[in-house]
C-alpha positions as a printed Julia matrix, in Angstrom:
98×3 Matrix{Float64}:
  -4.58   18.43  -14.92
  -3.17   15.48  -12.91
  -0.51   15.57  -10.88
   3.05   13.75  -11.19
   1.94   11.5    -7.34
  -1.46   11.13   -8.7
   0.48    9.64  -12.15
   2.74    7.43   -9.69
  -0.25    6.39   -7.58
  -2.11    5.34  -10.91
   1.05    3.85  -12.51
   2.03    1.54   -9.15
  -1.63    0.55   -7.76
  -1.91   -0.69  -12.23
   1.46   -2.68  -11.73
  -0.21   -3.76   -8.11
  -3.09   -4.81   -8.87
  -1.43   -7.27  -11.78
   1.4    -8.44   -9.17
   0.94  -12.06   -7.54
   1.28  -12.69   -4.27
   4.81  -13.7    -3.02
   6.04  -16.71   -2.21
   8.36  -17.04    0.91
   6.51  -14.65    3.14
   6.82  -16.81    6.13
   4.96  -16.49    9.22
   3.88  -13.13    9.06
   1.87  -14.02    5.64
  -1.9   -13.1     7.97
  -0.78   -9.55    8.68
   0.71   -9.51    5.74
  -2.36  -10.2     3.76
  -4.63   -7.85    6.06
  -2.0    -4.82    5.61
  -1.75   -5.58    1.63
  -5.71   -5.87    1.9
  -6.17   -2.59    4.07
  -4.01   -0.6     2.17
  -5.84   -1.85   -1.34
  -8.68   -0.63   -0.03
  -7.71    2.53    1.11
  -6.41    2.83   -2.28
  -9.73    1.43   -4.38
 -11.42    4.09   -2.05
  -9.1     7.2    -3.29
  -9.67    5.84   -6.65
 -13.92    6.44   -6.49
 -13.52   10.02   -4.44
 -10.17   11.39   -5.22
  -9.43   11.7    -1.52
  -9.09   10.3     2.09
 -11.02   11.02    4.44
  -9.62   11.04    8.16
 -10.54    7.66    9.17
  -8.23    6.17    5.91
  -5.72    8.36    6.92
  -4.55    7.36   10.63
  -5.64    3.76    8.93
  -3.11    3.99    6.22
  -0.53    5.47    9.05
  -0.91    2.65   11.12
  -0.64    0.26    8.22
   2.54    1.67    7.13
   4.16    1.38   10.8
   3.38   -1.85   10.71
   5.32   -2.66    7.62
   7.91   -0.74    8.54
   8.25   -3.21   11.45
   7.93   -6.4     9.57
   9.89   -5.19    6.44
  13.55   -6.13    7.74
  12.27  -10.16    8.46
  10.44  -10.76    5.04
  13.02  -12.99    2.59
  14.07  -11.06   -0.69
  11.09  -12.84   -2.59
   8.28  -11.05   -0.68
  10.17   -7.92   -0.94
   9.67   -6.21   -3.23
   5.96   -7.04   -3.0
   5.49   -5.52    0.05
   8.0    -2.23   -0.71
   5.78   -1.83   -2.71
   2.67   -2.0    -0.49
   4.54    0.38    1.3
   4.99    2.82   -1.84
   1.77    2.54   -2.18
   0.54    3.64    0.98
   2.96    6.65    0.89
   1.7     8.06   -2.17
  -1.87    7.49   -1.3
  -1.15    9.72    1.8
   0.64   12.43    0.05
  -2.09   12.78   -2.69
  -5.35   11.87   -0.82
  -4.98   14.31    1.86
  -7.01   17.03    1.7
């Protein structure tokens, strides 16, 4: 049986993985890019072994600080976009963690 995060981790990384990237990200659009690609990643990963191992963990952790940080200075057309991202890498933390 799946779980209701592992339906909202399927559901969001589908609408993700269809999004384009924003326009009006500014000048954080390189960390940007690596956290959205890190966090993908960590993501296609839980996908292939239904779990994260440590290393994607304090990765994903990290990643989501980050965003935290940059979240408040990103114009109302990135976003959503990156909430998102940082949806994401909730969820993949709350169901990959074994």
């Amino acid at each position: 049986m799946i779980s209701s995060n592992e339906q909202d981790l399927t559901r969001l990384w589908d609408i993700h993985q269809a999004a384009e990237w924003p326009v009006g990200v500014g000048f954080h659009e390189g960390e940007l890019m690596t956290l959205d690609t890190v966090v993908s990643g960590c993501a296609a990963y839980y996908f292939e072994e239904r779990e994260l191992d440590p290393q994607r963990v304090a990765i994903l952790e990290d990643c989501l600080s980050d965003l935290e940080a940059v979240l408040p200075e990103l114009s109302e057309a990135s976003l959503d976009y990156f909430e998102r991202v940082k949806q994401l890498g909730g969820l993949l933390l709350e169901t990959g963690r074994r």
